[in-house]
C-alpha positions as CSV (number, residue, x, y, z in Angstrom):
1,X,-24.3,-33.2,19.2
2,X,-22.3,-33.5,22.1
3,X,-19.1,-33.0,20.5
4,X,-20.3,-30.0,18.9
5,X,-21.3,-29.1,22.3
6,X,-17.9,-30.0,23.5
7,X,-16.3,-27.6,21.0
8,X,-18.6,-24.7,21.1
9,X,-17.4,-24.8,25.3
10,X,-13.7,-25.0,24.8
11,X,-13.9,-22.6,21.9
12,X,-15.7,-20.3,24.5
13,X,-13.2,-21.2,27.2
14,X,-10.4,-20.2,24.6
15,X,-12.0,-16.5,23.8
16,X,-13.2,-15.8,27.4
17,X,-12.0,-12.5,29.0
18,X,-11.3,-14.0,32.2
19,X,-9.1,-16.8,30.7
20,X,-7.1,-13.5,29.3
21,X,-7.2,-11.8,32.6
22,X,-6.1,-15.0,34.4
23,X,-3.0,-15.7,31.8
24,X,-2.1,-12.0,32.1
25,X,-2.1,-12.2,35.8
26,X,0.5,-15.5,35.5
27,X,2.9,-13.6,33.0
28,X,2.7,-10.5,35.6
29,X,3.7,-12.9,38.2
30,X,6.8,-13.4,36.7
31,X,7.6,-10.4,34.9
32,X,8.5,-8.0,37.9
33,X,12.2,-9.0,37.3
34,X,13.2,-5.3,37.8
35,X,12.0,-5.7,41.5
36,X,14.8,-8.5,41.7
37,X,17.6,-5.8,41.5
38,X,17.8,-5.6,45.4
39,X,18.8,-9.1,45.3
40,X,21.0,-9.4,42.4
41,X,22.8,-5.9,42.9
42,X,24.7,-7.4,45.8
43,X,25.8,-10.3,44.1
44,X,27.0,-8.2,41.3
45,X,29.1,-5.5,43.4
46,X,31.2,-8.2,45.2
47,X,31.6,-10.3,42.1
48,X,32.7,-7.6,40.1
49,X,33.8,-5.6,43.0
50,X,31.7,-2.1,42.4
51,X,31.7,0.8,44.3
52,X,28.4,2.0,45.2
53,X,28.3,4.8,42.3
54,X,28.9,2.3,39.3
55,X,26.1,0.0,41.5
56,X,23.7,3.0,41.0
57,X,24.4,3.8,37.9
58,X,23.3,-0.3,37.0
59,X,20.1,1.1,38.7
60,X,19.5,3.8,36.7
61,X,19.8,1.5,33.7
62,X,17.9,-1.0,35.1
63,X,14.6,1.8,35.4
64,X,15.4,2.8,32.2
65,X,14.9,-0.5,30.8
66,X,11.5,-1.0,32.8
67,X,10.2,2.1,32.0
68,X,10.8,3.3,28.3
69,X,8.1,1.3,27.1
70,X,7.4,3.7,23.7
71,X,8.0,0.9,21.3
72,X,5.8,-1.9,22.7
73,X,3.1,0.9,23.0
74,X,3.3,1.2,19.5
75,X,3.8,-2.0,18.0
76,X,0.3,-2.8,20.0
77,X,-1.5,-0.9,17.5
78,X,0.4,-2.5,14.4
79,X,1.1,-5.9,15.2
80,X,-0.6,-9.3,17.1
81,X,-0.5,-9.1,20.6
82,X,1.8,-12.7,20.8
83,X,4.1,-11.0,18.1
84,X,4.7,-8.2,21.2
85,X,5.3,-11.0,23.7
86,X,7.7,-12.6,21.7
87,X,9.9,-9.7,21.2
88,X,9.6,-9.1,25.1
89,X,10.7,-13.1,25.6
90,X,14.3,-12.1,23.6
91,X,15.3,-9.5,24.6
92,X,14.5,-10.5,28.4
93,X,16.4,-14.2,27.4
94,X,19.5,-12.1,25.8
95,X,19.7,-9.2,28.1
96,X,19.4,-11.1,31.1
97,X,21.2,-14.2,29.3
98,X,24.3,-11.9,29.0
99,X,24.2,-10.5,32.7
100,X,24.9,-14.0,34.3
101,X,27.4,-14.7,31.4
102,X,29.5,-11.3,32.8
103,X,29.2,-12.1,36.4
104,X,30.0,-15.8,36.0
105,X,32.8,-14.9,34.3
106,X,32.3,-17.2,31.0
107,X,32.5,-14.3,28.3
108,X,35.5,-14.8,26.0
109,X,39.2,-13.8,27.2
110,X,40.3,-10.1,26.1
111,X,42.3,-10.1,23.2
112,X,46.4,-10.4,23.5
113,X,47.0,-7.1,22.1
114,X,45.5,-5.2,25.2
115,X,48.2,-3.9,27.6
116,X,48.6,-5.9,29.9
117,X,49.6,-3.1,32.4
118,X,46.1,-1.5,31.8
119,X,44.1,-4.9,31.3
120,X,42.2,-4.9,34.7
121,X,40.8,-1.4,34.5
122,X,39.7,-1.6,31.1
123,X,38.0,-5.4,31.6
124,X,36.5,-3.6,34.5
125,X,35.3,-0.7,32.6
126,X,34.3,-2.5,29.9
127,X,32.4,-5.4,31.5
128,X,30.2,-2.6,33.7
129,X,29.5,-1.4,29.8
130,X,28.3,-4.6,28.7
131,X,26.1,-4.8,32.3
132,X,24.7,-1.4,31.5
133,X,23.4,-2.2,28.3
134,X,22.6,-6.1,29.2
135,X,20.3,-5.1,32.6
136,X,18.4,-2.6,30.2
137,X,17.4,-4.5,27.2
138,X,16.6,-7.5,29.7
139,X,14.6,-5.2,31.8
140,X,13.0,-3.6,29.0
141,X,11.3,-7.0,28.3
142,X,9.3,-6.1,30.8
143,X,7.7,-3.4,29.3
144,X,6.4,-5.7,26.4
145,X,4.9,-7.9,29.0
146,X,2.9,-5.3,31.3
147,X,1.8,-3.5,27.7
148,X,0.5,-6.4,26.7
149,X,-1.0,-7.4,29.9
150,X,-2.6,-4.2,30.7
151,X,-3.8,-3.4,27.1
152,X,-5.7,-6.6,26.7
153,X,-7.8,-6.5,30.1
154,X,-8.4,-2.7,30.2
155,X,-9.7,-3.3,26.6
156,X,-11.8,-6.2,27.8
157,X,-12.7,-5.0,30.7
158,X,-13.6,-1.4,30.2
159,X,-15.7,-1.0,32.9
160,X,-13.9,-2.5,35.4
161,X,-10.1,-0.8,35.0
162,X,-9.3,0.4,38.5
163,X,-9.6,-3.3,39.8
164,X,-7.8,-4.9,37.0
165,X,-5.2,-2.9,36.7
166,X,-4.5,-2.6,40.3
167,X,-4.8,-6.5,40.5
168,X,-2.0,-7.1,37.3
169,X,-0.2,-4.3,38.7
170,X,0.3,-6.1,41.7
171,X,1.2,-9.4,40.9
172,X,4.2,-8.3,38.9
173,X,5.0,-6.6,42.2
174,X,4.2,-9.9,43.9
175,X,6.8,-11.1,41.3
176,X,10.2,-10.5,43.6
177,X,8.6,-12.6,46.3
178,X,7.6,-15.7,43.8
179,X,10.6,-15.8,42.2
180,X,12.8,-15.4,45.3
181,X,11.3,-18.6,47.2
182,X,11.3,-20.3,43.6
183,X,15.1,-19.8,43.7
184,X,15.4,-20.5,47.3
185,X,13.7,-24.1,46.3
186,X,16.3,-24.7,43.9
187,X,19.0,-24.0,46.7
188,X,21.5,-23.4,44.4
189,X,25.0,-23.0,45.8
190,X,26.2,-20.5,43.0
191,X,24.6,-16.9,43.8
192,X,24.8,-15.9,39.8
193,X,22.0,-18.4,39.5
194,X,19.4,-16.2,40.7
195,X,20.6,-14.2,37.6
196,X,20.4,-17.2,35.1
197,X,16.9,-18.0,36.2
198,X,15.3,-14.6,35.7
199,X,16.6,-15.1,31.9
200,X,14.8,-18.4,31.6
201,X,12.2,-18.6,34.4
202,X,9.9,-15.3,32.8
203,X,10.8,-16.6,29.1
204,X,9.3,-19.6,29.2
205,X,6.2,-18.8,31.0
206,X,5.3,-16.1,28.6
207,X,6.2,-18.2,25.6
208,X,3.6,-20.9,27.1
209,X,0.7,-18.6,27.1
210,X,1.4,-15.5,24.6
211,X,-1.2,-16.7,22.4
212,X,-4.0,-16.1,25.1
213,X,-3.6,-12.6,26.4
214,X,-5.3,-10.5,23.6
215,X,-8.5,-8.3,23.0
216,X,-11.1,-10.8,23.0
217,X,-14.5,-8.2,22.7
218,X,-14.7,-8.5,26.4
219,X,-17.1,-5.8,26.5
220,X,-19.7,-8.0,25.2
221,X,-19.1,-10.6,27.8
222,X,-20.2,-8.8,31.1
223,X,-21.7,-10.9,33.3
224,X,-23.8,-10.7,36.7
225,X,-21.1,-12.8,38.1
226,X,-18.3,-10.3,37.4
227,X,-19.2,-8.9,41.1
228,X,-18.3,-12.4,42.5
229,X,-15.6,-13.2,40.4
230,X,-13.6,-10.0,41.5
231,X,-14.4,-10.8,45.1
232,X,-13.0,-14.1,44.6
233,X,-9.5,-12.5,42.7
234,X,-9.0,-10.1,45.3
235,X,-9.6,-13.3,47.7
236,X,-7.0,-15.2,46.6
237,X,-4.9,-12.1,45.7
238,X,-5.1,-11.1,50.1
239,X,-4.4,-15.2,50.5
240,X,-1.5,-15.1,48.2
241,X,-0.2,-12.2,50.3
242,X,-0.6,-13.6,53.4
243,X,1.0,-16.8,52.9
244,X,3.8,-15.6,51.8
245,X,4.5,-13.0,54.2
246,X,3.8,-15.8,57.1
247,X,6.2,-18.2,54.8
248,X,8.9,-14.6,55.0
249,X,8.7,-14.8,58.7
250,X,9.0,-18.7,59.4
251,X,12.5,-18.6,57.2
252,X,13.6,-15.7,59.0
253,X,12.9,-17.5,62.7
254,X,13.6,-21.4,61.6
255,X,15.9,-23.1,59.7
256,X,13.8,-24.9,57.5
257,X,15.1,-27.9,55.5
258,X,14.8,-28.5,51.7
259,X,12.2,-31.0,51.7
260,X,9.9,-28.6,53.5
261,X,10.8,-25.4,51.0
262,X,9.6,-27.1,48.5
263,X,6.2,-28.4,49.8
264,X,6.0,-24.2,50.8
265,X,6.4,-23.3,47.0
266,X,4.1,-26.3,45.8
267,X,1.5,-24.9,47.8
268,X,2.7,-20.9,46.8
269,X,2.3,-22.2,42.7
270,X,-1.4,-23.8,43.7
271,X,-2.4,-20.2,45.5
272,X,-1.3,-18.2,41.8
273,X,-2.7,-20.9,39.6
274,X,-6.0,-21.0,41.7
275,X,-8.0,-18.2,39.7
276,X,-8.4,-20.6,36.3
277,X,-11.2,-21.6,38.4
278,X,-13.1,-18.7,37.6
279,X,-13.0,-19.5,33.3
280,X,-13.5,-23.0,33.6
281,X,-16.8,-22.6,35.3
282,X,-17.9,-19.5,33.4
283,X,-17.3,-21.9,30.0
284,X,-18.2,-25.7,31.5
285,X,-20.6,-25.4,34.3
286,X,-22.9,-22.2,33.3
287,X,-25.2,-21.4,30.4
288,X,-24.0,-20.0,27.3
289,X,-25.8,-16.7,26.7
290,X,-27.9,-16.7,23.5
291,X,-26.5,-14.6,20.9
292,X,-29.9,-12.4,20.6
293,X,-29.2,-11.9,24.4
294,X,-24.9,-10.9,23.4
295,X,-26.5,-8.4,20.8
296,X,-28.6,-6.5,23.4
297,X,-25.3,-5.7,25.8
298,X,-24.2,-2.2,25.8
299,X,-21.3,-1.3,22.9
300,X,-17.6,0.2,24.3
301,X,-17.4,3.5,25.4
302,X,-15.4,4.3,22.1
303,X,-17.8,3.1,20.0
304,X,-20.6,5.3,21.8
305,X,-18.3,8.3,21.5
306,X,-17.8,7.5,18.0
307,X,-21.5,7.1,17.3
308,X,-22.2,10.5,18.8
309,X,-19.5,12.2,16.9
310,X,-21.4,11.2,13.8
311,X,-23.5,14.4,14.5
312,X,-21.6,16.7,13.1
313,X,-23.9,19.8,14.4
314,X,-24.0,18.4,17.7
315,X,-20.6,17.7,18.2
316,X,-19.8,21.7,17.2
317,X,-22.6,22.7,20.2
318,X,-21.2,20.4,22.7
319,X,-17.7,22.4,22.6
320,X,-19.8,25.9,23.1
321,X,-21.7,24.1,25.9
322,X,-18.5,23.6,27.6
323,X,-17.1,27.2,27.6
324,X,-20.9,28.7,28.4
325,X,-22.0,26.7,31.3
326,X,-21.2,27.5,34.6
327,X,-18.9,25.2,36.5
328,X,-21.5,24.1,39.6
329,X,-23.9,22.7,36.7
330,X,-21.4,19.0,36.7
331,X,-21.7,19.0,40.6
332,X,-26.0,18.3,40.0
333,X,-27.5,15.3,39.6
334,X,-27.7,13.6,36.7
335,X,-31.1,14.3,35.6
336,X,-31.4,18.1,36.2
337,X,-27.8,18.1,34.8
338,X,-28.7,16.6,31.2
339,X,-32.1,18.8,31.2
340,X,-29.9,21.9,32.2
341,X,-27.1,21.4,29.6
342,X,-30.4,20.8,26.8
343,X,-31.7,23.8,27.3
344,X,-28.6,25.3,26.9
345,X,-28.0,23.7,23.7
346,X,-31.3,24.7,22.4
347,X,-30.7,28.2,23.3
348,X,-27.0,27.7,21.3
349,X,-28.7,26.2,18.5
350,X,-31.5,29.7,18.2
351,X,-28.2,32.3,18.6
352,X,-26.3,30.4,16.0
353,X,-29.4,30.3,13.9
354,X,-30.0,34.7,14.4
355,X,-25.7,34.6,13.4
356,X,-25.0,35.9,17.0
357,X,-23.0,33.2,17.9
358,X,-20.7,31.7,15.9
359,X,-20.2,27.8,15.7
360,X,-16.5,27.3,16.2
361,X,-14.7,23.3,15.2
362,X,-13.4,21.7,18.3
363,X,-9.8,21.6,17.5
364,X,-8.8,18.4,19.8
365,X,-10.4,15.9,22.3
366,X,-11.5,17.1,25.6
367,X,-10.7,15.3,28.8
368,X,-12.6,11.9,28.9
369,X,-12.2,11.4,25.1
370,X,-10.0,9.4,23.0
371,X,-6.0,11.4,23.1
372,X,-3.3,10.9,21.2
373,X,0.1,11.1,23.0
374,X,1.2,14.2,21.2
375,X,-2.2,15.7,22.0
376,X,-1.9,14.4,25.7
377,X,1.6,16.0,26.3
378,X,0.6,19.4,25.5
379,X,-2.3,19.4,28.7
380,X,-1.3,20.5,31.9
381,X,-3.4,17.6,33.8
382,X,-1.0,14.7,32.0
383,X,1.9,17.1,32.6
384,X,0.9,17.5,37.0
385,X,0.2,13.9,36.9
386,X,3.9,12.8,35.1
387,X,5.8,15.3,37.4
388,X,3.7,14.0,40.3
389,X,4.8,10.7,39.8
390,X,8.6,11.6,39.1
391,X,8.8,13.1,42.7
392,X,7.1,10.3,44.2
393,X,7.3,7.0,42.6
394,X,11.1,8.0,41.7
395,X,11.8,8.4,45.8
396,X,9.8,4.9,46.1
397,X,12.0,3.0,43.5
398,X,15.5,4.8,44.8
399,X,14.3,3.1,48.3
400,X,13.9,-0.3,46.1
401,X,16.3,-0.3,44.2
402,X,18.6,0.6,47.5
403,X,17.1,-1.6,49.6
404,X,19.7,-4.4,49.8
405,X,22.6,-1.5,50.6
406,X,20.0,0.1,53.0
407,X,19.8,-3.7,54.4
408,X,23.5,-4.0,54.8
409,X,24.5,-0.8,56.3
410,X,22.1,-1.3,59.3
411,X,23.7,-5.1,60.2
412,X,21.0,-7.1,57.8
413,X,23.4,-10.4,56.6
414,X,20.0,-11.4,54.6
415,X,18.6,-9.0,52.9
416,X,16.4,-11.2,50.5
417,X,14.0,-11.5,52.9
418,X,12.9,-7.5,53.2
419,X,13.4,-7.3,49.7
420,X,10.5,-10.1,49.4
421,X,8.7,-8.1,51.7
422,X,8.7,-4.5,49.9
423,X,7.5,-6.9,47.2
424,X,4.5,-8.1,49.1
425,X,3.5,-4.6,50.1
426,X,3.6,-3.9,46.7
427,X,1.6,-5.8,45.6
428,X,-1.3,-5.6,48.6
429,X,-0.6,-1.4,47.6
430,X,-1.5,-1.8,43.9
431,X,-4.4,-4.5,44.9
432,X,-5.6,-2.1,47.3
433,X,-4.9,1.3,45.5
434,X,-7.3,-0.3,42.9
435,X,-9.9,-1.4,44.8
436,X,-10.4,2.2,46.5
437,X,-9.9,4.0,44.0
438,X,-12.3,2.6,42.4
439,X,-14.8,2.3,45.6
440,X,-13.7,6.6,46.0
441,X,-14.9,7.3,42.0
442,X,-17.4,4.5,42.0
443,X,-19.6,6.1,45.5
444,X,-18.6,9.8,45.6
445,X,-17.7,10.4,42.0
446,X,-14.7,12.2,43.0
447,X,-11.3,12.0,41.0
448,X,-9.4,8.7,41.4
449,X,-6.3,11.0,41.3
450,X,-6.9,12.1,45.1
451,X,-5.8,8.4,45.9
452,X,-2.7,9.3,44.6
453,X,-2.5,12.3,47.0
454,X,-3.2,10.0,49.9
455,X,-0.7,7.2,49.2
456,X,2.3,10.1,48.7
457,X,1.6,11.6,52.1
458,X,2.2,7.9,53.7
459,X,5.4,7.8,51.5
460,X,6.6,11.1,52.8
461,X,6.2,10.4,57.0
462,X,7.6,6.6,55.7
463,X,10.5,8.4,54.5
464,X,10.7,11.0,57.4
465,X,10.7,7.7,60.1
466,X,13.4,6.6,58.7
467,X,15.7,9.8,58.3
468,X,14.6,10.2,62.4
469,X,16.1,6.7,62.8
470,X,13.3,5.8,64.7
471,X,12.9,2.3,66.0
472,X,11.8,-0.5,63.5
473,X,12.9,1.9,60.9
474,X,13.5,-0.9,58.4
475,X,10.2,-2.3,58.9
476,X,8.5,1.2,58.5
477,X,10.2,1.9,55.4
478,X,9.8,-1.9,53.7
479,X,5.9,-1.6,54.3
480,X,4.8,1.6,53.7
481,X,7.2,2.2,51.1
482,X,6.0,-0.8,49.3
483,X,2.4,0.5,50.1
484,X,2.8,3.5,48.6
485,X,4.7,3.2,45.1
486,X,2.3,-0.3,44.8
487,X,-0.4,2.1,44.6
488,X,0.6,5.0,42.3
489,X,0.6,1.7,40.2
490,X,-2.9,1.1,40.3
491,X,-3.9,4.5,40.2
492,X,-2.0,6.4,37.7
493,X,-3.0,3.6,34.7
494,X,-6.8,4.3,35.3
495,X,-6.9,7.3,36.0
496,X,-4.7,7.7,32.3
497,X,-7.5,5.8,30.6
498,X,-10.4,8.0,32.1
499,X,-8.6,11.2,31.7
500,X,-7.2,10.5,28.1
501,X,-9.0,7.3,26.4
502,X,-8.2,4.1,25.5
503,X,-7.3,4.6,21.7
504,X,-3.5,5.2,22.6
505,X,-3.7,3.6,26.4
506,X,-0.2,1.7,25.6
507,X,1.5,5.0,24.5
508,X,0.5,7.3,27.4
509,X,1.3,4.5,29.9
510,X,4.6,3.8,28.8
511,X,5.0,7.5,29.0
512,X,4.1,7.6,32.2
513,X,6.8,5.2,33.5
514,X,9.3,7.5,32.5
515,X,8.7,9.0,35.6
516,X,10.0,6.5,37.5
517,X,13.9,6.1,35.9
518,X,13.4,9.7,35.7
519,X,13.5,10.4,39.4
520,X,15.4,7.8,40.4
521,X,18.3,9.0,38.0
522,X,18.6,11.7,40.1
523,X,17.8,10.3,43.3
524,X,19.8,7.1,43.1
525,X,22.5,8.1,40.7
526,X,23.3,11.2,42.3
527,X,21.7,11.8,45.5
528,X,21.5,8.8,47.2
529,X,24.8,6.9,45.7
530,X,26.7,10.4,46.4
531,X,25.7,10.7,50.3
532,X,26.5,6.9,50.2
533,X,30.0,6.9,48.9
534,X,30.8,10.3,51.2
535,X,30.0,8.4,54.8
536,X,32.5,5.4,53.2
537,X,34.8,7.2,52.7
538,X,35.2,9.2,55.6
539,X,34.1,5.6,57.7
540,X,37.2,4.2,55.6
541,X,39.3,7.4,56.5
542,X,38.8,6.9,60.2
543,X,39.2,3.4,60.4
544,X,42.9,3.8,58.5
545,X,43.6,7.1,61.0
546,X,42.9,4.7,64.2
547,X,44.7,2.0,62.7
548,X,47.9,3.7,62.3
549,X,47.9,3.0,58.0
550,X,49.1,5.4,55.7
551,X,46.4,7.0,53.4
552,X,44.6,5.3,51.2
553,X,45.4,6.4,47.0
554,X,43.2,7.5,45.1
555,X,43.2,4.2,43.4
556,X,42.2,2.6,46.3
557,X,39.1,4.6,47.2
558,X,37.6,3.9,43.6
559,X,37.6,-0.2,45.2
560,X,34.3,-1.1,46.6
561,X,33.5,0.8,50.3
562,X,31.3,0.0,52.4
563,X,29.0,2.4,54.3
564,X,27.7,1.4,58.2
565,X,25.0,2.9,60.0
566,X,21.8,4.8,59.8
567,X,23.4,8.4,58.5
568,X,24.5,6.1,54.9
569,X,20.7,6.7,54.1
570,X,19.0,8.7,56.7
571,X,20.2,12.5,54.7
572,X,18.7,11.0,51.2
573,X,15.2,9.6,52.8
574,X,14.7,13.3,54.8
575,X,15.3,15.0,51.0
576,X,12.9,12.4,49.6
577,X,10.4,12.9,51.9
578,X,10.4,16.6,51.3
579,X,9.8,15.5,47.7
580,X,6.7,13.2,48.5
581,X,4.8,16.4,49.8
582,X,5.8,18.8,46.7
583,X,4.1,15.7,44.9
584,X,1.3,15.5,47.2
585,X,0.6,19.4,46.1
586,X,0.9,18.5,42.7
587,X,-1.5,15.9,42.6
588,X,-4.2,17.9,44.4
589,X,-4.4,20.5,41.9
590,X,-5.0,17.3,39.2
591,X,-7.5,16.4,41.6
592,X,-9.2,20.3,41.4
593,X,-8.7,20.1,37.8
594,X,-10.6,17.0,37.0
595,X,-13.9,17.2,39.6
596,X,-16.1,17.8,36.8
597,X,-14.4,15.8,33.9
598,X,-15.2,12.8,37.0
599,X,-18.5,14.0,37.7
600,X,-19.7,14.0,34.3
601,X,-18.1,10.4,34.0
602,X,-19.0,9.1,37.4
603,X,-22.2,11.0,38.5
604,X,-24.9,8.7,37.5
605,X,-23.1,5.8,39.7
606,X,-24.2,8.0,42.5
607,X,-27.1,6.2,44.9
């Protein structure tokens, strides 16, 4: 009896929705590699000596890689969730693998028969090839892991997406910071080995845990706890935070020994493993809840909406509802709303029984319902919200993806400490953007996209701080930049799922990271790397003129320049924060467009 017992609680340990959550949080943790780029870019341009063009354009690849995510979107609908994860572990191992192969110089000799005369520049060009394509398919492991994540736990906990997706969201942001003091633990004299651990760090924690994160009916295990267990996530999550920021500015005022960095990361592995608490108890210290009990909890959204659709006849009313009632019917209260929109009906029902109205098929879902991402492409909301994001989420990741060049031009020697700090304001923005968010839909019923149209106004005076040169400029950028592109993170994800279902969530998400690459392709790769490379030179040209030396060939301004001073950035922050308010406008027309699909979804939470 007790070994049955025994078995029945591990077995219900094993299928618990918060062991999934917990285990998806982990892989997240380690998964943010893209975040890493400020600190490996460095490396990478004085190894290979770069200029600061062919160092964008490894950007640009890098977001392309994090953000095409159509295939894992996909293959979530065909094949097992671990079968996902695996294909994310190999091509992160590979891509990643071959990276620090390049840069620590142990790929294979060109052949003989290359001239010598022309050997450098074509090693040269042909290594940055292999970088290009290496830094994508590594980074595009990453896109297996968050689908994975992120499908699991918004399909297990459907009720509950703003919080955990803002919570998963936010540990991969958190990853940069983890993984940073994890290498600064190993102490590791050769700087490509920051490189070599992001193959095999991420690899082998996903590998240890793939066969955890999956659907698990999660809607059938809500609890009165769940209150309580989120308050203790988002506990930890503002600990986590904390710590490590405290542990940021100890390293950058004290020389601390090696002994003591790793008793720091000890206690930093304890913090992110301390949430298992929360399944343990839920399987081994509390009641199991009789199955009669499991049967009476409220089915998925998706199988409600399915059930209705079942009526054929009412399903045809419902679309002649929506053109005929008048738009300050979804702004009453629930009650006098549903006994409004039935007489309505019933009036529909008599002028399509006299023939004066005419029944007409819907001919696709409506906002709320289940989309497909054809379906989804072709409505203006998806389109504002993807253009939205381009301007502003593409301005936040040019700043990250700049950040260690932004470091160096103002006098930073170390600039692995602010990139650990954009990382922990990343992740407190996508814990925070999904905790009010929620708290904004949740009390007032009003569209979770006007979040979004908060955060992009604190990007924009971010970036216009900076382009003043104002003092603490680095500061105001590293914190509210993280702050803001953390919570578009949160935001966007939910707001996806409210807006366009859960059938295809791993589709339209994946989609919706395009945005990112997409921006920063232009904003990085041309904008940003152009203004860049302009100041060096002319910096490089005045230097030479007071020196006395002759002009420098053409050949020589190709080598790596450096830029020095504020102006290397201030021009392309001023443009991008001109950008952050065209996306603020864009966002507030979502947020005009959606009031009633949100009211109808979120009214009867109202008090």
């Amino acid at each position: 009896m007790m070994k049955q017992r025994l078995h029945d609680r591990f077995k219900a340990f094993f299928n618990d929705r918060w062991l999934v959550f917990v285990c998806a949080m982990w892989i997240q943790s380690c998964a943010g590699i893209g975040y890493l780029f400020g600190s490996i870019s460095p490396v990478i341009k004085s190894t290979m000596g770069y200029n600061q063009r062919q160092v964008a354009i490894l950007g640009v690849a890098k977001d392309l890689g994090d953000s095409i995510g159509f295939v894992p979107g996909s293959l979530c609908e065909i094949f097992p969730i671990w079968a996902v994860s695996l294909i994310g572990v190999v091509q992160n191992f590979v891509g990643y693998g071959l990276v620090w192969l390049i840069v620590a110089q142990k790929v294979p000799a060109m052949p003989l028969w290359v001239n010598p005369v022309d050997l450098n520049s074509i090693i040269s060009y042909q290594n940055h090839n292999k970088l290009c394509v290496a830094i994508f398919v590594g980074t595009n492991g990453e896109t297996y892991f968050n689908t994975v994540a992120l499908v699991s736990c918004v399909q297990n906990f459907p009720k509950n997406r703003g919080p955990v997706v803002g919570i998963l969201k936010g540990f991969a942001g958190l990853s940069g910071a983890i993984l940073t003091q994890i290498y600064a633990m190993i102490n590791s004299p050769n700087e490509a080995s920051l490189i070599f651990m992001i193959a095999v760090g991420p690899s082998m924690v996903v590998i240890a845990i793939m066969f955890i994160v999956r659907p698990v009916r999660g809607h059938r295990q809500a609890r009165s706890s769940d209150n309580s267990s989120f308050l203790f996530t988002y506990s930890v999550c503002l600990v986590l935070a904390a710590y490590l920021l405290g542990v940021l500015i100890v390293e950058d005022l004290v020389n601390l020994n090696q002994t003591l960095l790793t008793v720091l990361v000890a206690v930093l592995i304890i913090l992110v493993l301390l949430p298992i608490t929360i399944p343990v108890l839920l399987a081994f210290h509390s009641e199991p809840r009789h199955p009669v009990e499991e049967n009476l909890l409220p089915k998925t959204d998706k199988q409600e909406s399915s059930k209705s659709e079942l009526q054929i006849g009412g399903s045809f009313i419902l679309s002649e509802i929506e053109d005929e009632k008048p738009s300050e019917m979804d702004l009453l209260q629930p009650t006098e709303r549903n006994r409004r929109i039935a007489h309505l009906q019933a009036k529909l029902f008599q002028a399509a029984a006299d023939g004066a109205v005419r029944i007409k098929r819907r001919k696709g879902p409506r906002r709320g319902e289940d989309f497909t991402l054809m379906q989804a492409l072709i409505k203006a909301d998806f389109l504002l919200m993807f253009f939205s994001l381009v301007l502003a989420s593409g301005s936040g990741l040019t700043v990250i993806d700049n950040l260690g060049q932004i470091c160096q031009s103002l006098g930073y020697n170390d600039t692995s400490i602010f990139v650990s700090m954009i990382s922990i304001w990343n992740f407190l923005g996508r814990v925070g953007g999904g905790y009010f968010s929620e708290a904004i839909i949740r009390k007032y019923a009003y569209p979770r996209p006007v979040a979004m149209a908060v955060v992009q106004v604190v990007m924009a005076i971010a970036l216009f701080y900076y382009a003043m040169g104002w003092p603490g400029e680095i500061y105001v950028l590293s914190i509210f930049i993280g702050l803001g592109y953390g919570a578009h993170w949160a935001i966007v994800p939910a707001s996806a799922s409210e807006l366009f279902g859960l059938k295809s969530f791993g589709a339209l998400y994946n989609f919706l990271t395009l945005s990112s690459p997409a921006g920063s392709l232009i904003f990085s790769g041309v904008i940003a790397s152009g203004i860049y490379d302009h100041f060096a030179r002319k910096q490089a040209g005045l230097q030479q003129l007071h020196s006395g030396s002759l002009p420098a060939t053409h050949l020589e301004e190709e080598k790596s320049l450096s830029c020095v001073g504020l102006e290397c950035y201030s021009l392309t922050c001023g443009i991008m924060s001109g950008l952050c308010i065209i996306a603020v406008i864009l966002s507030l027309i979502v947020v005009r467009r959606t009031r009633s699909v949100y009211a109808q979804l979120y009214g009867n939470t109202l008090v």
